[in-house]
C-alpha positions as CSV (number, residue, x, y, z in Angstrom):
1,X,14.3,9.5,-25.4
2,X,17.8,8.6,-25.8
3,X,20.5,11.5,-25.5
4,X,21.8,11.5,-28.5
5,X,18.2,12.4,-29.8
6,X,17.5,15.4,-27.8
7,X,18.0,19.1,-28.8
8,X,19.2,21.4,-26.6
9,X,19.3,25.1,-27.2
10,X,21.9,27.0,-25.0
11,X,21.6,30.5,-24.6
12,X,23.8,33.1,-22.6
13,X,25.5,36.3,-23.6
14,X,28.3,35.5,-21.8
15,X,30.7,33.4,-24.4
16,X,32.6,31.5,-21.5
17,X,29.5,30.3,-20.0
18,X,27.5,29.5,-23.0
19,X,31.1,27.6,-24.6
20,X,31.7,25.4,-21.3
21,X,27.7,24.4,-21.0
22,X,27.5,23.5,-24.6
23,X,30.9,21.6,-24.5
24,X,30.1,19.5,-21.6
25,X,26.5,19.0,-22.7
26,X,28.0,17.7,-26.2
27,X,30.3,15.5,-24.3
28,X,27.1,13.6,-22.9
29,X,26.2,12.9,-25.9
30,X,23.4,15.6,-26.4
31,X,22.5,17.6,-29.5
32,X,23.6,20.8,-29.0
33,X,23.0,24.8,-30.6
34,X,24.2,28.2,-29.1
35,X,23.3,31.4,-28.9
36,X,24.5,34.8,-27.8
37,X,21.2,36.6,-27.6
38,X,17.5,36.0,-27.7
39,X,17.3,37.3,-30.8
40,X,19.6,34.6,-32.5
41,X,18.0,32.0,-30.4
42,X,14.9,32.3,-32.1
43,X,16.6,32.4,-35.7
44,X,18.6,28.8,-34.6
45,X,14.9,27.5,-33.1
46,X,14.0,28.3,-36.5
47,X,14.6,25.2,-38.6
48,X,15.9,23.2,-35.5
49,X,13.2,22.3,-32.8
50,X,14.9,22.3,-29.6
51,X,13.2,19.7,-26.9
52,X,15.1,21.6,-24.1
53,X,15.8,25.4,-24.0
54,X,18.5,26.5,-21.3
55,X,18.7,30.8,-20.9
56,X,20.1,33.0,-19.0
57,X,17.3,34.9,-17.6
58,X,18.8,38.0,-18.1
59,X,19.9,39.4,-21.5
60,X,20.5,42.6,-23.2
61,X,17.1,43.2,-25.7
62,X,15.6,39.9,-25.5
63,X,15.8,38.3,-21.9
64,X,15.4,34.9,-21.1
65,X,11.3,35.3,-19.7
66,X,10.2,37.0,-23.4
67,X,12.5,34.3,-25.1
68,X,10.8,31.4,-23.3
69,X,7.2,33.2,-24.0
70,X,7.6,33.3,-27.6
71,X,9.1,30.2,-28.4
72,X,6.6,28.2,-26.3
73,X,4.0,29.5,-28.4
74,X,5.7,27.5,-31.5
75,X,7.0,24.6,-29.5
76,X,4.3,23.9,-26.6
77,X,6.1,20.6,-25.7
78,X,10.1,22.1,-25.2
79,X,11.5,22.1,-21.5
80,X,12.6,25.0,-20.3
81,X,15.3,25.7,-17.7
82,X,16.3,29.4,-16.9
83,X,19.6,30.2,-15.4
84,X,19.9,33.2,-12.7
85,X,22.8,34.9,-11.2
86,X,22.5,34.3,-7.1
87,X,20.9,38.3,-6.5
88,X,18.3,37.4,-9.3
89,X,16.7,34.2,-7.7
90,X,13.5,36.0,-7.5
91,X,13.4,36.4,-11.4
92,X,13.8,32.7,-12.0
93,X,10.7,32.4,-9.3
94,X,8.9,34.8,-11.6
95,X,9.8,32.2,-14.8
96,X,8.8,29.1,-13.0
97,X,5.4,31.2,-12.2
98,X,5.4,31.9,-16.2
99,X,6.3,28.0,-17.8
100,X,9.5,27.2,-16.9
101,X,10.0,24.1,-15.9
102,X,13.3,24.3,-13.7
103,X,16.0,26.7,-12.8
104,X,20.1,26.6,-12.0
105,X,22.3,29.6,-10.1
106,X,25.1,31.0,-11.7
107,X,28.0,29.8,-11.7
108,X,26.3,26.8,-13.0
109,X,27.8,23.0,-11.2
110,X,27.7,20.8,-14.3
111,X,26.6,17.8,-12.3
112,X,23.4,20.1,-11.1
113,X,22.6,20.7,-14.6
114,X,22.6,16.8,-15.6
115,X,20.2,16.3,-12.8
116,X,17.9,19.1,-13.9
117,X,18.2,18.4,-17.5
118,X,16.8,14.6,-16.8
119,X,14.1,16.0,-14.4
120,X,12.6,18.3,-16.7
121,X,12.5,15.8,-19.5
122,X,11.1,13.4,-17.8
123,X,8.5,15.8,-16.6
124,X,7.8,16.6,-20.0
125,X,7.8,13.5,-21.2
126,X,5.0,12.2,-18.3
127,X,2.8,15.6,-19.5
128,X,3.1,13.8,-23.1
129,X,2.0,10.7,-21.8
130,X,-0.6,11.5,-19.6
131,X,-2.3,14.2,-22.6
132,X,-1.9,10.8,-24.7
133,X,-3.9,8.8,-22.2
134,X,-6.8,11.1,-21.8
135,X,-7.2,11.6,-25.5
136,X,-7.3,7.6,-26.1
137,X,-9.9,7.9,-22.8
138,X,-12.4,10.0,-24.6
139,X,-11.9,8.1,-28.0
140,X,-14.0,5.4,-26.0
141,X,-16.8,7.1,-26.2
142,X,-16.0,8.5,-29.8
143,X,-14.0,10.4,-31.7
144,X,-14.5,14.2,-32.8
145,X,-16.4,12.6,-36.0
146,X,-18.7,10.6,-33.6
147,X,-16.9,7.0,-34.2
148,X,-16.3,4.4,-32.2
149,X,-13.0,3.2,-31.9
150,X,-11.5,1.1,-29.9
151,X,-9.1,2.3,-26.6
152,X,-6.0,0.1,-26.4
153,X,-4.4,-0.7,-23.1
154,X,-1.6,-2.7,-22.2
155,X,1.9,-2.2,-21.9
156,X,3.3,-6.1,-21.3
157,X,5.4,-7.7,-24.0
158,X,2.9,-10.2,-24.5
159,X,-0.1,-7.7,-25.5
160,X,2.7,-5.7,-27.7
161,X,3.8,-8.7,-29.8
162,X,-0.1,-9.2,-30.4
163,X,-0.9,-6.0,-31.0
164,X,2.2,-6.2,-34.2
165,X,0.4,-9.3,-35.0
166,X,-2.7,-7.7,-35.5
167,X,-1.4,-4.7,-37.4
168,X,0.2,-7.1,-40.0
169,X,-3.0,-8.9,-40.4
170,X,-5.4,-6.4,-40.3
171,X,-5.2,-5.3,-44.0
172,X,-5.6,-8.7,-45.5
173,X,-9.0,-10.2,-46.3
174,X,-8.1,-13.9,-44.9
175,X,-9.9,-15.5,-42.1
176,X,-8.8,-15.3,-38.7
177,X,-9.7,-18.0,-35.9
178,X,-9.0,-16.6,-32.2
179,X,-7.8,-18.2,-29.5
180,X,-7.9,-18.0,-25.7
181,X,-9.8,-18.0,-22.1
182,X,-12.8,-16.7,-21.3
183,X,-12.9,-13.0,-20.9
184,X,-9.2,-12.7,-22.4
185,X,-10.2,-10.1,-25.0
186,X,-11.0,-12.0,-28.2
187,X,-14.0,-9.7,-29.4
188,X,-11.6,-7.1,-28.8
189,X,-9.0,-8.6,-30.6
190,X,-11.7,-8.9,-33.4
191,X,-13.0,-5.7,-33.2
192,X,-9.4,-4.1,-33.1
193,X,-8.5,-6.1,-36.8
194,X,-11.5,-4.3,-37.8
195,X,-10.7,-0.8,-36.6
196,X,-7.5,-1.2,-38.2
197,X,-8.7,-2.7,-41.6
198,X,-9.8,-1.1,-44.6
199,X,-13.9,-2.0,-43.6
200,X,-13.4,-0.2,-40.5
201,X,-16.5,2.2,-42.4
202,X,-18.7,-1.1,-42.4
203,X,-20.5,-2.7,-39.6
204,X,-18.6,-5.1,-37.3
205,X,-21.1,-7.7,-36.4
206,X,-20.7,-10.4,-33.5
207,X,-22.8,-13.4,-33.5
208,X,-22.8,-16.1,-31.1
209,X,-22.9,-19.3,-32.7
210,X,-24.3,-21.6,-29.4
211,X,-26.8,-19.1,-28.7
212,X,-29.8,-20.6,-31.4
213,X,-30.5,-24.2,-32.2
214,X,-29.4,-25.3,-36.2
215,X,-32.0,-23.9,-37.8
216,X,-32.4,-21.2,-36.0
217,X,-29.1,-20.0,-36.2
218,X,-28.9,-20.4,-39.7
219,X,-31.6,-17.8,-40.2
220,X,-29.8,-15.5,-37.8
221,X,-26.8,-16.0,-40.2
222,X,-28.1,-16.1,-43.9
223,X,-31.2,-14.3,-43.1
224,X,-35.2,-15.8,-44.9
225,X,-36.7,-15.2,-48.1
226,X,-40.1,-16.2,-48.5
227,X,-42.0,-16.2,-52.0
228,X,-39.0,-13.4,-53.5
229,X,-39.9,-11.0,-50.6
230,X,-36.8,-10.5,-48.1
231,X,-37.8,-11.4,-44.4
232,X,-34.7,-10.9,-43.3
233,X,-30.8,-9.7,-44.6
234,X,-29.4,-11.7,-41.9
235,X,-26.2,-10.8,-40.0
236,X,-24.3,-11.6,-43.4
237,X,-26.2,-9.2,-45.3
238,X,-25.7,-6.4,-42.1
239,X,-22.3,-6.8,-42.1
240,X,-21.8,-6.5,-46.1
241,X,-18.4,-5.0,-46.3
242,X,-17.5,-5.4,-43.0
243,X,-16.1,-7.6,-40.5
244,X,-18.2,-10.8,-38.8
245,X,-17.2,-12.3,-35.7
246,X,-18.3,-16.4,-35.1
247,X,-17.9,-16.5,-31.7
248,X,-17.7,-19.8,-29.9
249,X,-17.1,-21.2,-33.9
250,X,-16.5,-25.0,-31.6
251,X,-20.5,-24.8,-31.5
252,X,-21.7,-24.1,-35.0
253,X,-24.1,-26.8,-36.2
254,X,-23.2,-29.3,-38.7
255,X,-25.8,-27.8,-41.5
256,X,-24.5,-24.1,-41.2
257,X,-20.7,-25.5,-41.1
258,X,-21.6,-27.3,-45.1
259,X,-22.9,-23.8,-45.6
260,X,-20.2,-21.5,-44.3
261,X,-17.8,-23.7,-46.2
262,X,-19.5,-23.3,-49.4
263,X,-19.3,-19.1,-48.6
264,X,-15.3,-19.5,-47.8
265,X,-14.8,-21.4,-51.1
266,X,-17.1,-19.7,-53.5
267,X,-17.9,-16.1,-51.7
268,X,-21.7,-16.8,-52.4
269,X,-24.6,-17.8,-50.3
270,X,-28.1,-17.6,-50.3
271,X,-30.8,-16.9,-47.8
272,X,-32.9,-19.9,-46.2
273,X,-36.3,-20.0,-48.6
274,X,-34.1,-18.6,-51.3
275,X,-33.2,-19.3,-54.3
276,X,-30.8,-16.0,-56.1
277,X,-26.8,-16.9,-54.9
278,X,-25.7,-13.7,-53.3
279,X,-22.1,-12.6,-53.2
280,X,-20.2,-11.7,-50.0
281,X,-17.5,-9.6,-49.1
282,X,-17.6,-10.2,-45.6
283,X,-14.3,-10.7,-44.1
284,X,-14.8,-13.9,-41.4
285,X,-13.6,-13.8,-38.1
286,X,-13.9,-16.7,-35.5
287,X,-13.3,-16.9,-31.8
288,X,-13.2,-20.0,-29.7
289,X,-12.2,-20.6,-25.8
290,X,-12.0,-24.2,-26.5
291,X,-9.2,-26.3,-27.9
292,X,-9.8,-26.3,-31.7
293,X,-7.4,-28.6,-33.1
294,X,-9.2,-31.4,-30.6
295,X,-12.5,-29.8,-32.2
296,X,-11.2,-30.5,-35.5
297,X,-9.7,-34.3,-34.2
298,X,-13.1,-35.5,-32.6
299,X,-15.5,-33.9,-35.8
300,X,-16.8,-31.5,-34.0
301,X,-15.7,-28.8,-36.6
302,X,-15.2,-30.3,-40.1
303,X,-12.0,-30.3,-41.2
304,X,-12.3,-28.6,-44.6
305,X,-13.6,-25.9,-42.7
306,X,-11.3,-26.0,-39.9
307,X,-8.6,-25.3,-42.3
308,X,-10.4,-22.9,-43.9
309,X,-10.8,-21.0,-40.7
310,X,-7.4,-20.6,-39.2
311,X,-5.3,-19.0,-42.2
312,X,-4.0,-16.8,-39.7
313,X,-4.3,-17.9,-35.5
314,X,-3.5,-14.9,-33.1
315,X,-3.9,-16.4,-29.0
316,X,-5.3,-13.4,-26.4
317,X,-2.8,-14.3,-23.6
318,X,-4.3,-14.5,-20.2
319,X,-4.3,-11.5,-17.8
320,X,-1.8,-14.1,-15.5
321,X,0.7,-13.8,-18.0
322,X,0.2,-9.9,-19.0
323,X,0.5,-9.2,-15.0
324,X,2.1,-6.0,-15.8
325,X,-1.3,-4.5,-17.4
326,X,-3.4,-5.0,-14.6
327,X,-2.8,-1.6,-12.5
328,X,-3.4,0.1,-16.1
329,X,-6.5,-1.7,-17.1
330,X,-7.6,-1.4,-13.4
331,X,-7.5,2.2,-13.4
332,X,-8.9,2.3,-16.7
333,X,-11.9,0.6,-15.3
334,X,-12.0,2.7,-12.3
335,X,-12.3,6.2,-14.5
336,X,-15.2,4.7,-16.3
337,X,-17.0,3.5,-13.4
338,X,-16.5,6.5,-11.6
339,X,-17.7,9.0,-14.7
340,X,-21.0,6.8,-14.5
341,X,-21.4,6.6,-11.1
342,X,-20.6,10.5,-10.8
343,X,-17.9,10.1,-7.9
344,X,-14.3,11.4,-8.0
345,X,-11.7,8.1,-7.3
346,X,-8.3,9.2,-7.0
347,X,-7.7,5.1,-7.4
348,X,-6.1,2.1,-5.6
349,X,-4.7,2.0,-2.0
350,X,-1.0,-0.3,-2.0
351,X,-3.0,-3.1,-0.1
352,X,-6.2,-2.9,-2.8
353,X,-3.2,-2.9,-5.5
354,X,-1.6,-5.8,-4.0
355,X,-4.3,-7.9,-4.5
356,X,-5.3,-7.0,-7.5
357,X,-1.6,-7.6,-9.0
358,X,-1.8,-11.0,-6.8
359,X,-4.8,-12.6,-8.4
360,X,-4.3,-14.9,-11.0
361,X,-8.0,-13.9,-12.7
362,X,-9.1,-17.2,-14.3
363,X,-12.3,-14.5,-15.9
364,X,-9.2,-12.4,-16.9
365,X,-9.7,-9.2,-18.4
366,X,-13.9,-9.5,-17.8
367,X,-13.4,-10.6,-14.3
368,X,-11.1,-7.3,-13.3
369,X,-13.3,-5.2,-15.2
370,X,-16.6,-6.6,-12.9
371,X,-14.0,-6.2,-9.9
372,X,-13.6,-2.9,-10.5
373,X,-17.1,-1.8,-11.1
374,X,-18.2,-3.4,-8.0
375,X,-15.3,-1.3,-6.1
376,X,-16.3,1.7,-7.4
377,X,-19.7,0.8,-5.7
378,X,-18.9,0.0,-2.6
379,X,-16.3,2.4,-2.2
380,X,-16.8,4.9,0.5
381,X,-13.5,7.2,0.4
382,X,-11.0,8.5,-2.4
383,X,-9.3,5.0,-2.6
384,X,-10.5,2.0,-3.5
385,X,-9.3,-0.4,-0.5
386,X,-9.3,-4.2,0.2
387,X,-13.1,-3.9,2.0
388,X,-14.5,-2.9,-1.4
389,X,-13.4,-5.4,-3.8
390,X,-15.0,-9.1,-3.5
391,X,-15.0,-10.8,-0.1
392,X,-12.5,-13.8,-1.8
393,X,-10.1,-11.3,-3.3
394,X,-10.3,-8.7,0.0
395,X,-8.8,-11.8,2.2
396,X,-5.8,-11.4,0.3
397,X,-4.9,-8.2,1.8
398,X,-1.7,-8.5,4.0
399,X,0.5,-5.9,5.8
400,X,0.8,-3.4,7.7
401,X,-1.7,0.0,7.9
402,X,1.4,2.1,7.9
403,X,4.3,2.8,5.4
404,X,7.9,1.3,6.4
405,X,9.8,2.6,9.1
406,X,13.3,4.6,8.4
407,X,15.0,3.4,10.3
408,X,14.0,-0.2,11.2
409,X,13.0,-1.5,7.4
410,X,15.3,-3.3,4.8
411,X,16.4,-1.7,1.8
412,X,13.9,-4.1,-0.2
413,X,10.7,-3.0,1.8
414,X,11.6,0.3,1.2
415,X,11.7,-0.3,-2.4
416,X,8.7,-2.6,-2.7
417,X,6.4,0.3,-1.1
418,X,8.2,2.9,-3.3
419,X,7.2,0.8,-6.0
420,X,3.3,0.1,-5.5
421,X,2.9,3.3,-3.8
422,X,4.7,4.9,-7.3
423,X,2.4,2.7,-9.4
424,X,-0.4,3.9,-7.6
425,X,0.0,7.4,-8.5
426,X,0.7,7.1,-12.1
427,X,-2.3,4.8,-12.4
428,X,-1.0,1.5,-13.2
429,X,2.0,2.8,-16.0
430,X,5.3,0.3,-15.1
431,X,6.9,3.5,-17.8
432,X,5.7,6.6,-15.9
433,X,6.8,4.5,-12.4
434,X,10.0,3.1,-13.9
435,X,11.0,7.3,-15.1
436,X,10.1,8.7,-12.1
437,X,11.7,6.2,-9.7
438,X,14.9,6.1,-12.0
439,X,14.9,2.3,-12.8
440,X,14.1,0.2,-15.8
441,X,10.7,-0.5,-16.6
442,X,11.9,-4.3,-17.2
443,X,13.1,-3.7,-13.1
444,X,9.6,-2.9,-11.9
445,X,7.8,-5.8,-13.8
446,X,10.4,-8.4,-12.8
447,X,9.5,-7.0,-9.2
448,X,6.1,-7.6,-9.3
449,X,6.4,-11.1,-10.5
450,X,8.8,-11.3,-7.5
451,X,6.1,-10.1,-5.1
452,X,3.4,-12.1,-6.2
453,X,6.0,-15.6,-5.6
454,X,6.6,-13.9,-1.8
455,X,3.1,-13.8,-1.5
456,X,2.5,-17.1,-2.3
457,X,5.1,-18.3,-0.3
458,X,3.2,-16.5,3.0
459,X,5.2,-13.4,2.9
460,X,2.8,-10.2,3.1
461,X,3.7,-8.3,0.0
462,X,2.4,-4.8,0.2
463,X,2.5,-2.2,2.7
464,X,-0.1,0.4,3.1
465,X,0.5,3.8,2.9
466,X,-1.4,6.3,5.3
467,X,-5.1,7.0,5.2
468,X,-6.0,9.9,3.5
């Protein structure tokens, strides 16, 4: 939240005070009402939402407790920071007990009150976050109305220029071919353009197209008639309306490919052993880990329909080039597993961390999620440590058992553990970490690259922090 955004609602019946706090705060650049009572405070919160309220605590018909009380009920979100003379400490004890969020003594030092100001925002700001993460963690298992919808993750440039990529293609009808490794996320890719598309009230149906021989398959597909009587709808006739994923589209027999073609063109089809052309308005999604322009080159896939396929392209980056995700998605996995296997993880010691942020995951998102749920197996304490992830990521583990000596450690140890250990606590969010350490979150993911090349080089990254 950028200063010049944020609302701050001074109130203090003294004018001198309340004019030199509102002056100073307006020369930082921040949005900024007065008020001489409580009374008039509550008339300016009106029609102007503060994000921060600063009161004196003590006030003439309205004090600065009953002020807070009342306008918390209408703005559950606003900081709060209550200002006490020095014989009234006790009373801004009593507030903190009550909501507040911070206090200052009287005469107020304006360099105190920046400090304060930027604590409590940030504080506020981490409650937001963390009340948005849970909700998104029980809409995995469905919304109020019973849906399922899909939880996004990810935080790394790379997964937010797909994620715009996916949100201006979601709307249209055209085919979409996805591309990427194994494990990378493409059925969640596909699932997510359904979600997020007009159909999302139809099915979303995934076939594997390597999984039947030719003519098999093309009964899974277009489903059998036999003398007029339907056999079978077929996953085209189940996902009528809807969204159907190809998966492994590099493997799709020659006969279905003519077919498939025809239903691109034309939007018809019919089912094998019958003879009535049936319309489709199934929107057609494809996935492929395999180079597909080759596919195309070589006559693997035909090149009418190859063209026909990739209106629109969208690549699932690798999990080695969204490094920055991993601590996230980790401890997404790690709440699941837990909740199943009805234990309490707090989450991931430094060393555990460091390995996972170390890995270069050729199975990607898949692989970390199988890492996890074996962790959460074999884990025997609050913390998921290097003994209970897989024996050839464990050997990773480097460092010491012990945080960094003060004195006797550089300046860049120092910051490296107050880094993982940071990221640890927050569960994985470079934003939360970034806030609450004061740095960029562009600092903290240019740091982890930079541990991860020190490892590599031989150079223990992390440190561990002590046993619980």
């Amino acid at each position: 939240m950028n200063a010049r955004t944020i609302r701050v609602l001074v109130v203090d019946d003294e004018p001198a005070a309340r004019s030199a706090i509102s002056e100073m705060l307006e020369d930082e650049d921040y949005a900024v009402r007065s008020a001489a009572n409580g009374e008039r405070a509550l008339e300016q919160a009106e029609d102007w939402e503060p994000d921060v309220l600063i009161t004196d605590v003590k006030m003439p018909t309205l004090g600065g407790i009953e002020l807070m009380e009342r306008l918390r009920t209408r703005f559950p979100d606003m900081a709060v920071v209550i200002m006490t003379a020095f014989g009234s400490v006790e009373g801004a004890v009593k507030a903190m007990h009550l909501g507040a969020d911070d206090y200052l003594s009287k005469p107020v030092h304006f360099p105190q009150l920046l400090v304060v100001l930027r604590r409590v925002l940030q504080h506020r700001a981490l409650q937001r976050e963390a009340r948005s993460l849970r909700e998104a963690l029980r809409e995995q298992d469905g919304g109020e109305d019973g849906e399922q919808r899909t939880v996004v993750i990810g935080q790394s440039k790379a997964f937010r220029e797909l994620l715009e990529l996916v949100g201006q293609v979601a709307d249209s009808p055209v085919p979409v071919l996805l591309l990427g490794e194994t494990g990378s996320g493409k059925q969640f890719l596909g699932r997510l353009l359904h979600e997020w598309s007009p159909r999302k009230r139809a099915k979303f149906v995934v076939i594997k197209c390597g999984a039947l021989d030719g003519p098999a398959f093309e009964r899974e597909l277009f489903g059998v008639e036999e003398n007029g009587e339907v056999l079978s709808e077929g996953r085209l006739g189940e996902a009528a309306g809807g969204t159907l994923l190809l998966d492994d589209v590099t493997e799709l027999p020659p006969r279905v490919q003519e077919r498939l073609l025809t239903l691109l063109q034309d939007r018809v089809y019919t089912r094998v052993g019958g003879q009535e052309p049936r319309t489709s308005e199934v929107r057609i999604v494809t996935a492929t880990n395999k180079d597909f322009d080759r596919a195309m080159r070589e006559g693997v896939v035909r090149e009418e329909l190859a063209y026909r396929l990739n209106v629109v392209t969208l690549r699932t980056p690798p999990l080695r080039e969204r490094r920055e995700d991993v601590p996230l998605l980790a401890m997404h996995f790690l709440r699941r597993f837990s909740a199943q296997a009805g234990k309490s993880l707090l989450g991931f010691s430094d060393r555990s961390l460091g390995v996972l942020l170390d890995c270069d995951w050729p199975g990607n998102i898949r692989q970390l999620e199988h890492t996890v749920e074996r962790a959460v197996v074999m884990c025997r304490g609050s913390e998921v440590e290097p003994r209970d992830l897989p024996p050839e990521l464990a050997s990773r583990a480097g460092g010491s058992d012990e945080p960094p000596e003060i004195p006797g450690s550089t300046l860049r140890e120092l910051e490296r553990y107050a880094i993982l250990r940071t990221l640890e606590h927050v569960g994985g969010s470079t934003s939360k970490a970034a806030k609450m350490l004061g740095i960029s979150p562009r600092k903290i993911q240019y740091r982890l690259n930079e541990y991860r090349s020190t490892r590599q080089s031989g150079v223990p990254v992390v440190v561990q922090g002590p046993r619980k």
